[in-house]
C-alpha positions in Angstrom: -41.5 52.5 22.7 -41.3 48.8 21.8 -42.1 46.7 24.9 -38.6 44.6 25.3 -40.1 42.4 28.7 -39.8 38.6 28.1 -43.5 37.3 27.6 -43.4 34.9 30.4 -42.5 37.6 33.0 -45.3 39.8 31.7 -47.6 40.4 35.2 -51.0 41.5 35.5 -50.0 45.1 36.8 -48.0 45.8 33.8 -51.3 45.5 32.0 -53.1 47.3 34.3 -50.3 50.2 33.7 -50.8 50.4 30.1 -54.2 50.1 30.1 -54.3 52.7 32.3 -56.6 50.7 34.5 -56.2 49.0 38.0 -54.9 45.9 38.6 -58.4 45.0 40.5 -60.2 45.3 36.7 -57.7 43.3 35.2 -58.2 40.7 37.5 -61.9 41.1 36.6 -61.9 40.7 33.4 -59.6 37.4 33.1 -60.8 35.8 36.4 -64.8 36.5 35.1 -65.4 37.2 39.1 -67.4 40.7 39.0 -68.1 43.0 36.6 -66.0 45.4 34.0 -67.3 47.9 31.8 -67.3 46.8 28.3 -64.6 50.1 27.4 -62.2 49.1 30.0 -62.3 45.3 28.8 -61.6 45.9 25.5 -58.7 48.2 26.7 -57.6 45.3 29.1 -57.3 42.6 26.4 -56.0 45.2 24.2 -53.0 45.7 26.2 -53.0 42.1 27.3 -52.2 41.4 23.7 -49.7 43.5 22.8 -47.7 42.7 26.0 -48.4 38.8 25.1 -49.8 38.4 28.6 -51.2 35.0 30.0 -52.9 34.2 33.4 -51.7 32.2 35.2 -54.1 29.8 36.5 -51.9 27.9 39.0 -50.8 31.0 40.7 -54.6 32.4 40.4 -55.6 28.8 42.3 -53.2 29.2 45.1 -54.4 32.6 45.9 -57.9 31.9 46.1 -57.5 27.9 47.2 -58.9 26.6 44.1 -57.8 26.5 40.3 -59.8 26.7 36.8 -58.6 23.1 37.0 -60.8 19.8 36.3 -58.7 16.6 37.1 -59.9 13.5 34.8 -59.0 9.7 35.9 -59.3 7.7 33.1 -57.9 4.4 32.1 -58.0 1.8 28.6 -58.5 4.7 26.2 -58.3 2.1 23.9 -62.0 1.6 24.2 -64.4 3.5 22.3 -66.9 4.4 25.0 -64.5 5.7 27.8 -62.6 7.7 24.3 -65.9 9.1 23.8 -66.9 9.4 27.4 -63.7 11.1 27.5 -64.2 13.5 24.8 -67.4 14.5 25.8 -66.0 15.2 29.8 -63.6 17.5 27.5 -66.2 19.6 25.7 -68.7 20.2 28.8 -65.7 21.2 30.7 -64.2 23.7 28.4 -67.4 24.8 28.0 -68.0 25.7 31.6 -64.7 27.5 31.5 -62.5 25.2 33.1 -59.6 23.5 31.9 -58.9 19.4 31.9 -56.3 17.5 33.6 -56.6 14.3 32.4 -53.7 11.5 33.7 -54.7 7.9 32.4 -53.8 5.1 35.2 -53.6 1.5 35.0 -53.2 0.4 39.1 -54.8 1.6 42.2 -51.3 2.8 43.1 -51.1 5.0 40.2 -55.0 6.2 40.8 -53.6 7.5 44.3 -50.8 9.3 43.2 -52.9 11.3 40.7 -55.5 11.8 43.3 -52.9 13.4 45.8 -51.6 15.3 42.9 -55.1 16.8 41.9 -55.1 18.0 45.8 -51.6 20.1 45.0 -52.6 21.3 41.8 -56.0 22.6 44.4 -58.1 21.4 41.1 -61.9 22.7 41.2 -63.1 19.3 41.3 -62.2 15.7 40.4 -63.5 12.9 37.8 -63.1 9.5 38.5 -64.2 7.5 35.1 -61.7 4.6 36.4 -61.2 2.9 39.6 -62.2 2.9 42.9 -60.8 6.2 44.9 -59.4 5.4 48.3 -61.6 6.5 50.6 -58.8 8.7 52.5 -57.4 10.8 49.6 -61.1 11.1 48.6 -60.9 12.5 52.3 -58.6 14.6 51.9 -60.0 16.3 48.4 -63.1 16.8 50.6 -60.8 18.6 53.5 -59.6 20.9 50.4 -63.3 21.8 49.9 -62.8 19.8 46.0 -65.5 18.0 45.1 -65.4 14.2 43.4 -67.5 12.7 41.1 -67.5 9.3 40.0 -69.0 7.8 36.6 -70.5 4.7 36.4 -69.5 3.4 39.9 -71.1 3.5 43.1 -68.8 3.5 46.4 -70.6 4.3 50.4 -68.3 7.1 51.0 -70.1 10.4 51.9 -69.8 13.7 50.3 -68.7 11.8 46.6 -71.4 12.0 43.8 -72.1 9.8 41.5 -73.3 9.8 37.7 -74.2 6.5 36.2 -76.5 5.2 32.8 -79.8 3.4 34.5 -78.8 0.1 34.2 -82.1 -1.1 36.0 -83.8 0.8 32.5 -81.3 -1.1 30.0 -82.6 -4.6 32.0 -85.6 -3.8 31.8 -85.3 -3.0 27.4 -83.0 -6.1 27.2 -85.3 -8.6 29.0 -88.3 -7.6 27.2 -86.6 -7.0 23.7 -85.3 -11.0 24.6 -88.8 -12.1 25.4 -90.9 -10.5 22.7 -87.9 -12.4 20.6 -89.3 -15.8 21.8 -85.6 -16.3 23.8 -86.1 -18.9 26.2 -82.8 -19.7 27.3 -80.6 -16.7 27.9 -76.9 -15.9 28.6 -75.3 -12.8 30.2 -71.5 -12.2 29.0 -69.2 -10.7 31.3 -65.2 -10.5 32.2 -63.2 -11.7 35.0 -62.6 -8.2 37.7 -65.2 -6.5 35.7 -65.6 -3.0 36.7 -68.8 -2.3 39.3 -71.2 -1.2 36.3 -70.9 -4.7 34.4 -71.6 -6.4 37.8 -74.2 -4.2 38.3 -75.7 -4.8 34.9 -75.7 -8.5 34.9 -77.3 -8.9 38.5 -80.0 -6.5 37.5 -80.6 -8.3 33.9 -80.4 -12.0 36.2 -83.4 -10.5 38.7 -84.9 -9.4 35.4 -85.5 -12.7 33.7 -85.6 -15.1 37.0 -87.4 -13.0 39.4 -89.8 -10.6 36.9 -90.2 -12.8 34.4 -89.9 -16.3 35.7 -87.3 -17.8 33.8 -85.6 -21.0 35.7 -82.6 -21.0 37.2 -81.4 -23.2 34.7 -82.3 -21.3 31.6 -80.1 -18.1 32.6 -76.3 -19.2 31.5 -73.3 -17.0 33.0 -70.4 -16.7 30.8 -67.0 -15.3 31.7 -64.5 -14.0 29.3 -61.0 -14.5 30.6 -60.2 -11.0 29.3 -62.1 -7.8 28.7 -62.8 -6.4 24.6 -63.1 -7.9 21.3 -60.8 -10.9 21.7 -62.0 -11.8 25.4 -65.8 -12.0 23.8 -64.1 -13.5 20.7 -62.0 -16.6 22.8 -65.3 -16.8 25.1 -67.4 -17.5 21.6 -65.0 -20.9 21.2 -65.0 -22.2 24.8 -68.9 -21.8 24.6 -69.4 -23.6 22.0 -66.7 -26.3 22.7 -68.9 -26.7 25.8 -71.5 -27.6 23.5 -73.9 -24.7 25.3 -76.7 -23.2 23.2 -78.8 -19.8 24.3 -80.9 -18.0 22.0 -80.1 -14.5 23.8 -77.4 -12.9 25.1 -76.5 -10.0 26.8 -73.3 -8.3 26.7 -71.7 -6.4 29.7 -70.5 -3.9 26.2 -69.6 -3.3 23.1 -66.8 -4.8 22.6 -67.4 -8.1 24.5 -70.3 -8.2 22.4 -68.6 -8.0 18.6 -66.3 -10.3 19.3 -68.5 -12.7 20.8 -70.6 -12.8 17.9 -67.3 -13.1 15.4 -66.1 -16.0 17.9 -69.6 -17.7 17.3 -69.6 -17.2 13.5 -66.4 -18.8 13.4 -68.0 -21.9 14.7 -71.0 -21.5 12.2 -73.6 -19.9 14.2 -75.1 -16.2 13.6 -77.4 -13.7 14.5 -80.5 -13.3 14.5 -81.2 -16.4 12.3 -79.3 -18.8 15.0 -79.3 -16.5 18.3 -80.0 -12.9 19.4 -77.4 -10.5 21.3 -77.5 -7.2 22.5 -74.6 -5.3 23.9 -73.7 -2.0 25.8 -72.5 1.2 24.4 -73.8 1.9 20.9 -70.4 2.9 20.1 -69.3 3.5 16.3 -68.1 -0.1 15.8 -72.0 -1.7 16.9 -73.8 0.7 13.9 -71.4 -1.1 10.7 -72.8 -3.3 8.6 -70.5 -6.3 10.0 -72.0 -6.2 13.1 -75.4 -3.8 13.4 -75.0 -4.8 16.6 -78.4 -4.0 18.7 -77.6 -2.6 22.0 -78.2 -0.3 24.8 -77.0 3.6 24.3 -75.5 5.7 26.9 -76.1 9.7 26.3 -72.4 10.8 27.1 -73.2 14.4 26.6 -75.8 14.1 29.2 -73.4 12.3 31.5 -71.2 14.8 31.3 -73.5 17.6 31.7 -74.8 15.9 35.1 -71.3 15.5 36.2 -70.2 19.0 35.8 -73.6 20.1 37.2 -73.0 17.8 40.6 -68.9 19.0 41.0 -70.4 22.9 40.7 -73.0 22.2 43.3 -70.6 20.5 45.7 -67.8 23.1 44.7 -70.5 25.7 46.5 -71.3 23.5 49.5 -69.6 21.0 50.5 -71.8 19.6 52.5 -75.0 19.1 50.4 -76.8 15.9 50.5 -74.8 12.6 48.4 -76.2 12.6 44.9 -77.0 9.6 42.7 -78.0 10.1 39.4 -79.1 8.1 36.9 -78.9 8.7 32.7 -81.6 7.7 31.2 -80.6 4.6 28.8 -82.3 3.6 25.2 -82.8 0.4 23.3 -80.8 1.1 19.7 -82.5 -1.8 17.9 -80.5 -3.3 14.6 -80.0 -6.1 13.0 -78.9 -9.0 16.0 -82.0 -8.7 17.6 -84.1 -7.2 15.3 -87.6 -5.8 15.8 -90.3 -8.3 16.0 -93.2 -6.8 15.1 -91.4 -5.0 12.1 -90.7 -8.7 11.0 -94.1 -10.2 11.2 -95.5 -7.2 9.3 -93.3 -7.7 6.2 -94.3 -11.7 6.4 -96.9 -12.9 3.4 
């Protein structure tokens, strides 16, 4: 007899009945919790298919206080690193059998709403790539045993995890790539309400060159962009040099502070490496083409988000494990704006 049921009111015990199975193994076999006999799984998703049956997730997390949920804060897609930070988040998470809920957010007021939403949708865990969570609704995701991770951002709140790249490593590359350069007076680029991982960047590259390498005060310049991406390093490019201030490397907070300051300063007739050297953050796809073979520090996003869905799964089993803090290791991707030295002097006559 041709089943006439409308797919959507298609229940799990309707498949059990013609699979001839009970509803327990049918629950098995789509929730993957316990095991099911290879025959009765393939007569499961047999039936399942003729009678066009899905799960229902939603309904599966409100009986057993959690979803196959992951809920994803992310903000300025726009960027190529946090699209492909994104993207990777997307791929480990499928991977481990979960599904994404990703809600972009531009304000701290839109960041809680999504938070308190992740709580009703009883996500398994939540990723903050964006913002700072407020401390109570992180609170309250801990009440509801979910677990929080933030990415590239460090708050004191207890029972949050956080994965970020080592940005005391990508000093470290920059300063001695800088030195070994023969840069004597150095610049660090940021932008005005930069996010905690530029701020963290730039005081760890400043301790770098003053304190470990005993550059003076003077000889380290701080430049603010007005605005964050290409055009804020671009418009920062012509207020340096209507300044009349001259470095002979510079670090970039990113990637796209970084092309467009080096743009900005070819407008005014300067270029790199022949005038200046810069390095930037990200190693996105804009830094490798031939415009810009921009040298800069690389950030392994499939590791990140491997780490990050390792620390929600540990946290989503007990809550009450010790804070975690890890760090990604970094790499120096070496091109043409700072190029390598000793490959330079061994082509020389």
């Amino acid at each position: 007899m041709t089943n006439t049921r409308k797919r959507g009111s298609v229940t799990a015990e309707d498949v059990a009945k013609l699979a001839g199975v009970s509803r327990a193994a049918v629950s098995r076999t789509f929730s993957n919790n316990g095991s099911v006999a290879r025959e009765t799984r393939e007569k499961i998703v047999k039936a399942a298919n003729e009678l066009g049956y899905q799960v229902n997730f939603l309904a599966q997390g409100l009986n057993r206080k959690r979803s196959q949920l992951i809920g994803v804060v992310v903000a300025r897609l726009s960027d190529p690193f946090r699209s492909s930070l994104l993207e990777g988040l997307l791929s480990e998470i499928q991977r481990k059998g979960y599904q994404a809920l990703v809600t972009e957010v531009r304000d701290d007021d839109e960041l809680e709403m999504t938070i308190r939403r992740f709580t009703q949708f009883r996500v398994s865990g939540v990723i903050v790539t964006s913002g700072q969570p407020p401390a109570n609704l992180v609170k309250e995701c801990v009440q509801h045993n979910i677990p929080v991770v933030g990415i590239n951002r460090h708050m004191d709140i207890p029972d949050v995890d956080f994965v970020c790249s080592d940005n005391q490593m990508a000093a470290v590359l920059v300063s001695e790539q800088l030195i070994r350069s023969g840069c004597s007076r150095v610049g660090w680029l940021n932008y005005e309400n930069s996010t905690w991982s530029g701020i963290n960047r730039g005081d760890l590259f400043r301790h770098m060159m003053i304190e470990e390498h005993a550059f003076d005060v003077s000889d380290f310049l701080e430049i603010t962009a007005q605005a964050d991406g290409y055009e804020g390093g671009r418009k920062a490019a012509h207020v340096f040099c209507e300044q009349g201030k001259r470095v002979d490397g510079i670090f970039c907070a990113n990637a796209q502070l970084a092309c467009g300051f080096l743009d900005g300063m070819r407008e005014n007739g300067f270029d790199a490496p022949n005038d200046f050297h810069i390095i930037g953050f990200d190693n996105t796809l804009q830094t490798t083409q031939y415009s810009y073979r921009l040298t800069t520090i690389h950030q392994d996003v499939q590791q990140t988000a491997q780490r990050v869905l390792t620390c929600l799964e540990a946290r989503g089993q007990d809550p009450h494990i010790r804070q975690r803090f890890e760090e990604i290791p970094v790499k120096l991707m070496i091109r043409n704006t700072s190029p390598d030295v000793d490959s330079i002097n061994k082509r020389m006559p």
